[in-house]
C-alpha positions in Angstrom: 6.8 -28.6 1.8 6.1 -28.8 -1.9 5.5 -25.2 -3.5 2.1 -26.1 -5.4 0.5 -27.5 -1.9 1.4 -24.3 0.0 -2.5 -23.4 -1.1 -5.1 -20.8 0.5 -6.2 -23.6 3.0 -2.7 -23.9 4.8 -2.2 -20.0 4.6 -5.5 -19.4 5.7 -4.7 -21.5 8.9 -1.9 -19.1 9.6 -3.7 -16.1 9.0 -5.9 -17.2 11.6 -3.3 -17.0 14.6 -1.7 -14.1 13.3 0.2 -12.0 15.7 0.2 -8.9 16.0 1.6 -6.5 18.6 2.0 -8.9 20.9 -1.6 -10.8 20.8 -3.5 -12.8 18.9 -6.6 -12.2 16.7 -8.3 -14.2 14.6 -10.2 -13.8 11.6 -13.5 -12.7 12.9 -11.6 -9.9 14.5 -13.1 -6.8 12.7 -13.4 -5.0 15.7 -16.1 -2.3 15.2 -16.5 0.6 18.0 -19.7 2.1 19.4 -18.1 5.0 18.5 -18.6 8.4 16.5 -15.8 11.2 15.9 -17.5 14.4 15.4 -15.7 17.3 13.1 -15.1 20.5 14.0 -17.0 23.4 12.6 -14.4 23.8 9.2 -12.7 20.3 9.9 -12.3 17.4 7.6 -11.8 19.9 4.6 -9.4 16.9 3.0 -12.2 14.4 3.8 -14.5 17.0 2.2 -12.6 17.4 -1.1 -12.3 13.1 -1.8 -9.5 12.3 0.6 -9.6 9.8 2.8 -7.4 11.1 6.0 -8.6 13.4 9.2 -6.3 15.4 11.1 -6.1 15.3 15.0 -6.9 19.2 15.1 -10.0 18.6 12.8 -12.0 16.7 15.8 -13.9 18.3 18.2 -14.6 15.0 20.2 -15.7 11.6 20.5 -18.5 10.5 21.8 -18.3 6.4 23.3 -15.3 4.1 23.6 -12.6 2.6 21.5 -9.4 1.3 21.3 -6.9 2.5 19.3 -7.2 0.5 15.7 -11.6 0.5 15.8 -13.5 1.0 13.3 -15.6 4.2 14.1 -18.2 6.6 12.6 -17.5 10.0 12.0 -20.2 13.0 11.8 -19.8 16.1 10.7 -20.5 19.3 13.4 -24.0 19.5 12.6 -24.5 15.6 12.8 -24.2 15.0 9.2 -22.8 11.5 8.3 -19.6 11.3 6.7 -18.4 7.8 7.1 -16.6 5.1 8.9 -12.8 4.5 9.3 -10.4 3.0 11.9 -9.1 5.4 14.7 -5.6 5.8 16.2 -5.2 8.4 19.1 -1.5 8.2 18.6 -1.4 9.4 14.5 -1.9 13.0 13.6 -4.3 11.0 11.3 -6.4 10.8 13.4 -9.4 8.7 11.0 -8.6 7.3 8.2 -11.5 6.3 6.5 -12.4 2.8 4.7 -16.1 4.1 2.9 -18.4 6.6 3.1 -21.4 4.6 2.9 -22.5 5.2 6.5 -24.8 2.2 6.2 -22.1 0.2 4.9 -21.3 -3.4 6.9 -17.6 -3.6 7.3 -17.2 -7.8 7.4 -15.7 -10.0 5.8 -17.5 -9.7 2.1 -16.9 -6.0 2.2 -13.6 -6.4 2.7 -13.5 -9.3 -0.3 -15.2 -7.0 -2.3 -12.2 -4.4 -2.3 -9.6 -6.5 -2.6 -11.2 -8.4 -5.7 -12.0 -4.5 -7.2 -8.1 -3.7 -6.6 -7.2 -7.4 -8.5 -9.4 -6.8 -11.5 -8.3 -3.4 -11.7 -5.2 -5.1 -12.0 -5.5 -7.6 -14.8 -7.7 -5.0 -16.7 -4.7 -1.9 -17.1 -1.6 -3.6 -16.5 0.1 -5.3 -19.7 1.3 -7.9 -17.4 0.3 -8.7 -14.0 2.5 -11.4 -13.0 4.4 -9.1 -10.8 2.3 -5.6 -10.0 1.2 -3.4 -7.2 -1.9 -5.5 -6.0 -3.1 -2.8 -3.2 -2.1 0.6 -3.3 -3.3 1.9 -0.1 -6.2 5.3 -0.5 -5.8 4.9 -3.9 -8.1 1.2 -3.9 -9.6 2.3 -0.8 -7.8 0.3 2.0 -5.7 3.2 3.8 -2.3 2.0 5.0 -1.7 -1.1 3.0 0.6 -2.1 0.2 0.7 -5.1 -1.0 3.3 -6.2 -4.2 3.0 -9.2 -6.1 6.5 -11.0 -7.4 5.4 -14.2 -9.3 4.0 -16.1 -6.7 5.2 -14.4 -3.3 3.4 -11.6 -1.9 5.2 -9.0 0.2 2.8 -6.9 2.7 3.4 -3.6 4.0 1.0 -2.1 6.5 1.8 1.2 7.6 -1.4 2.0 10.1 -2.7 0.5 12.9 -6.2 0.0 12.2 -4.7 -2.0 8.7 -2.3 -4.2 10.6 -5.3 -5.4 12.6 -7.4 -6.1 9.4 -4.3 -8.0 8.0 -5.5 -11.6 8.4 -8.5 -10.6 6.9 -7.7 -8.8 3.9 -4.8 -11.0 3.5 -6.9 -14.2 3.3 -9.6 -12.4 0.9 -6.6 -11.5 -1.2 -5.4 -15.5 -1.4 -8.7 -16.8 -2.1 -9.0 -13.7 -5.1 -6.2 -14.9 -6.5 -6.4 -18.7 -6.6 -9.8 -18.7 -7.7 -7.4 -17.2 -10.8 -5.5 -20.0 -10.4 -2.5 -18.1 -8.9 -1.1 -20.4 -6.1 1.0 -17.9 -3.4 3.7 -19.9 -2.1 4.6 -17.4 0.4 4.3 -14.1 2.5 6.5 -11.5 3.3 6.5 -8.4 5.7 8.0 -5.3 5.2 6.2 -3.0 7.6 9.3 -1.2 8.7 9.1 2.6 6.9 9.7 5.0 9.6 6.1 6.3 9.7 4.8 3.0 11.3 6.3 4.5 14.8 4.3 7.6 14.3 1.1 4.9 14.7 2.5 3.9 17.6 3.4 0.4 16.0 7.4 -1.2 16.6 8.5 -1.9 12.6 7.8 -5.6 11.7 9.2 -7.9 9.0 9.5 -11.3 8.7 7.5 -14.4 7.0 3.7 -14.6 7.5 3.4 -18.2 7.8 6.1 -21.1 6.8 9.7 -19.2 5.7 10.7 -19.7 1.7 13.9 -19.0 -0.2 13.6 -14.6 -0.1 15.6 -14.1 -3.3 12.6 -14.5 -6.2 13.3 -14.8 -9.6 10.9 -12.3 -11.8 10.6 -11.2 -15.4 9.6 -7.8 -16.5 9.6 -6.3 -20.3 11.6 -9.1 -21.2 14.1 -9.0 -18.6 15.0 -11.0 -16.1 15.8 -10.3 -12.2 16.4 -11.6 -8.6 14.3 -9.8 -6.4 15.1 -10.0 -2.4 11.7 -9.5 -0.3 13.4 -9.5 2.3 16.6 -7.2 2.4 16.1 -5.2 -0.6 14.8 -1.7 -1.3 11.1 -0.9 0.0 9.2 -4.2 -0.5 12.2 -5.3 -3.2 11.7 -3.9 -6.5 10.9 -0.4 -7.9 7.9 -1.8 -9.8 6.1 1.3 -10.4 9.1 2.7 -12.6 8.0 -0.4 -15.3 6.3 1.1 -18.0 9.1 4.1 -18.3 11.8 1.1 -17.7 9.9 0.2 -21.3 10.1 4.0 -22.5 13.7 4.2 -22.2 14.3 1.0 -23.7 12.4 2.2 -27.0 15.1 5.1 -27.4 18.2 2.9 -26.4 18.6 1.5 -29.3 22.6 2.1 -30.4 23.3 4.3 -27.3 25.9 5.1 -25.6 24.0 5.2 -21.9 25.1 6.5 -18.7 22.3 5.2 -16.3 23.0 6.6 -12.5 21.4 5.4 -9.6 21.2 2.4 -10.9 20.3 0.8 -7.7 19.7 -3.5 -8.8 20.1 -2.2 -12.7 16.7 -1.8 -13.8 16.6 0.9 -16.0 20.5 -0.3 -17.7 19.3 -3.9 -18.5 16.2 -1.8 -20.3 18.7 -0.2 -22.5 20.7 -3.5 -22.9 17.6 -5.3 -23.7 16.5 -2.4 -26.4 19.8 -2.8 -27.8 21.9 -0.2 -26.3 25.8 -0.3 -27.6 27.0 0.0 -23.7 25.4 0.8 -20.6 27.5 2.6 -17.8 25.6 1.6 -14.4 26.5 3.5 -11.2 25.5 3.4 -7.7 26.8 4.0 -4.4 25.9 0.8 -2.7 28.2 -2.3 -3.4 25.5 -4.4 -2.5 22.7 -3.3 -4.9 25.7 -3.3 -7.5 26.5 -7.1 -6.5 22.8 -7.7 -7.4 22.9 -6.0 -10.4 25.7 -7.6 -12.0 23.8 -10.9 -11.4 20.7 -9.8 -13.2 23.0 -8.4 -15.9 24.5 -11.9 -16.4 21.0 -13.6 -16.3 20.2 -11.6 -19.0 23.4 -12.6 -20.8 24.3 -8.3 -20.5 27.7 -8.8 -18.7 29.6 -7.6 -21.9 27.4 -4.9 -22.4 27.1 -2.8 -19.1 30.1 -1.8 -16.4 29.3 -1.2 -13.2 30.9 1.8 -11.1 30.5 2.2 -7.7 30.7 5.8 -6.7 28.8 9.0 -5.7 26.6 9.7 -8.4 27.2 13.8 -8.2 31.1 13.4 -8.3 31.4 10.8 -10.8 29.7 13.3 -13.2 31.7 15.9 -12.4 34.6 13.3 -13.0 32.8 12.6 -16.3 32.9 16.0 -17.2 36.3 16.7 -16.4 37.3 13.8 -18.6 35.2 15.0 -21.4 32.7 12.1 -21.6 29.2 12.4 -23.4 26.6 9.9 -23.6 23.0 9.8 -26.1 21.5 8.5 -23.1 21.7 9.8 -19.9 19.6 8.3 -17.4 18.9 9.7 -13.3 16.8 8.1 -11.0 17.3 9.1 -7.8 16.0 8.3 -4.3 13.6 10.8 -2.9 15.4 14.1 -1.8 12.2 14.9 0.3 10.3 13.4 2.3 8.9 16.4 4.1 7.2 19.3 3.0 9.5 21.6 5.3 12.4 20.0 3.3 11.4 21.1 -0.1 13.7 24.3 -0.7 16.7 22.5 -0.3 15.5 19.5 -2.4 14.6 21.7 -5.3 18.6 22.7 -5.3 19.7 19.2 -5.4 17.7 18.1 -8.3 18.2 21.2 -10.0 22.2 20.4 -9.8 21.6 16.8 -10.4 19.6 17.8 -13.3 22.4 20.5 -14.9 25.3 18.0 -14.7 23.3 15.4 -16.1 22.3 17.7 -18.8 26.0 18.5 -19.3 27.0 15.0 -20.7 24.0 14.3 -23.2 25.6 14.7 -26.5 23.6 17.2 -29.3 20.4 15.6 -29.9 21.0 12.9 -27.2 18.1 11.9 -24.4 17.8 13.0 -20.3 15.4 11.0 -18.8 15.0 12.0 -15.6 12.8 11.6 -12.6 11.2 12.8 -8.7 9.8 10.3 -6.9 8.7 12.4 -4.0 5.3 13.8 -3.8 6.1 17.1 -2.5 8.0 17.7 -5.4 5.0 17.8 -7.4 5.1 18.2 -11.4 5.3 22.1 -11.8 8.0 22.5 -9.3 9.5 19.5 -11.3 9.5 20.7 -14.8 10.2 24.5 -13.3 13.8 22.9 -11.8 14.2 21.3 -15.0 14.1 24.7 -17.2 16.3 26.2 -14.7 18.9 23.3 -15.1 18.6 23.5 -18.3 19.3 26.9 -18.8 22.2 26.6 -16.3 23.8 23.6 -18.5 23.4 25.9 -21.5 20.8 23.5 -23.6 17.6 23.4 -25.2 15.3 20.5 -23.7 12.2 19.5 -26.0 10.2 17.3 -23.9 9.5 13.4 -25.7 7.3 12.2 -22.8 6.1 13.3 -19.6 4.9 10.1 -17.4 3.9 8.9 -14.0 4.2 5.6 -12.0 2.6 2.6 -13.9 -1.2 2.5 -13.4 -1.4 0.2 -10.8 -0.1 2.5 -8.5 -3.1 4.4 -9.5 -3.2 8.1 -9.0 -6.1 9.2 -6.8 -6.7 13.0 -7.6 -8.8 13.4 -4.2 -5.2 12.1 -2.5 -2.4 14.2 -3.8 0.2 11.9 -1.8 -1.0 9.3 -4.3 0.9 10.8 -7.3 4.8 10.9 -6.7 7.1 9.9 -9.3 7.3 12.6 -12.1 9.5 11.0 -15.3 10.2 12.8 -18.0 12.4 12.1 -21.2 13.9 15.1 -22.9 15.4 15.4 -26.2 18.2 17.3 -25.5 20.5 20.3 -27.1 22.8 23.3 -27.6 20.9 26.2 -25.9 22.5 28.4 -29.5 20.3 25.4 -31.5 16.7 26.7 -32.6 
């Protein structure tokens, strides 16, 4: 099938016969509950201050029937209306809410009407939009749901129930959005596999919604060039919400000597290359993400400019160290150390090592930019691990920039899980320097 005729009608008719868990729904399928959950006296304090979650222990009961994905009505204990949102027996969220507006109508326009607010949110704060976060789940007010945009596939991950049954719909309010833009999406991709989908009772899905296409799509972002892979790379494929500090670093590159570890598919190295960086040493451990980022170094025409080392980040520092290597760029960007809140203590020691032996090989006057991208890691703990590595390392950090993820994984300040990635850039020297 030609690319340009694979148009919102012929997705539209796949949406339709979508399947999900095992049956079929179509796309009048909005399935809405005679239903209320009722609070607790004290519950919903998270719904209360703007969030959009409630808790299994916060609900005293409910009164009619539902299956597990409905849309329901939620009351406060005295009978106060709070809202409507989809219901899951199996989550510890219990509710997770889509408005407050208890007179709201939740069909098809209302559901058109977010999705084109999330879009034009888009195009309004993002430089370029050819490749962004289209839906970022509570943050534009659909709970569960992340939807990326590379070029002209879309890759859909739907972490909650009631979301995976509103998928045909959103999904075919978010093609007809977006060609009415004149953006023509020749495919679909899902990636709803993170761990957390179990926890909604949901088996992990991924796979092509609608006719298959080559998975391996070409991008370009800042100026550079890369090969994406839907299907078996990281997350939904790309790290796009590290774009604007991708930039950041590039701006201070220029002439550097850069050390940039977790490289991953080589991002935040072809950044340096491309703001003129003298050499760029890239290291991961994975020889597949290293594979993929030697070919978006030579579709940049970078080869000559960046090596690739394959190795345990932590030891090849120490290595480094031992071999009395420095660098006026050293860059860190590691996976999340926590995912858990009970986790936190021990993650806080492994970015504050991370952190000290990075420190150790920026030269006088040279750059750390460094980053968290787990949200219960949040900034004060961040920048308190970072003094403490610094003084550990023996240097002096004067902070250049302290940023987030690009706006269209917009921050939410009702949802604290919204904001994750802390990235700072720190000028860098002798702790005797004042």
């Amino acid at each position: 099938m030609h690319l340009r005729k694979f148009k919102l009608s012929r997705l539209c008719g796949i949406l339709l016969k979508y399947n999900i868990n095992k049956g079929v729904i179509t796309i009048s399928a909005i399935s809405i509950a005679d239903a209320t959950a009722v609070l607790k006296k004290g519950g919903g304090r998270y719904l209360k201050a703007g969030g959009a979650w409630i808790f299994d222990n916060e609900i005293d009961s409910v009164r009619g029937s539902f299956n597990d994905g409905d849309i329901i009505s939620v009351e406060d204990f005295d009978g106060f209306p709070m809202g409507k949102g989809f219901i899951n027996s199996h989550s510890k969220i219990r509710v997770r809410m889509l408005t407050r507006d208890r007179t709201a109508t939740l069909d098809e326009d209302f559901f058109e009407a977010r999705v084109r607010e999330a879009w034009e949110y888009r195009k309004k704060v993002m430089p370029d939009a050819s490749s962004c976060r289209v839906i970022f789940s509570e943050a534009d007010r659909l709970p569960g749901l992340v939807v990326d945009k590379y070029e002209d596939v879309l890759v859909v991950e739907a972490d909650a129930l009631g979301i995976k049954r509103l998928l045909p719909v959103i999904l075919m309010k978010l093609l007809k959005v977006l060609e009415a833009d004149g953006i023509i999406i020749r495919g679909i991709y899902e990636r709803s596999d993170a761990p957390v989908v179990r926890k909604e009772g949901m088996e992990p899905t991924t796979g092509f919604i609608g006719e298959p296409f080559d998975t391996k799509v070409p991008i370009s972002e800042n100026g550079v060039k890369y090969i994406v892979d839907v299907a078996e790379g990281q997350k939904t494929g790309f790290f796009l919400d590290q774009k604007l500090n991708r930039a950041a670093v590039a701006r201070l590159a220029n002439g550097a000597e850069v050390l940039d570890c977790f490289t991953h598919t080589g991002s935040f190295g072809l950044n340096a290359a491309m703001g003129g960086a003298k050499h760029v040493t890239s290291v991961d451990i994975s020889d597949k993400a290293l594979a993929q980022a030697r070919e978006n170094a030579a579709l940049n025409g970078f080869s000559d400019r960046i090596d690739y080392v394959e190795a345990d980040v932590m030891d090849y520092l120490t290595r480094l160290q031992a071999e009395g290597k420095s660098y006026d760029l050293v860059i860190l960007d590691p996976p999340a150390f926590t995912k858990s809140r009970d986790a936190v203590k021990s993650a806080t020691k492994g970015y504050r090592k991370l952190n000290t032996e990075g420190l150790k090989l920026v030269r006088d006057g040279g750059i750390l930019a460094t980053c968290s991208c787990s949200h219960f890691m949040n900034p004060a703990l961040f920048t308190k691990t970072l003094k403490e590595a610094a003084h550990a390392a023996g240097k002096r950090i004067r902070q250049i920039e302290f940023r987030t993820q690009a706006p269209d994984h917009p921050f939410l300040w009702a949802a604290d899980e919204s904001l994750y990635l802390k990235f700072l850039i720190l000028e860098v020297r002798p702790w005797q320097q004042y």
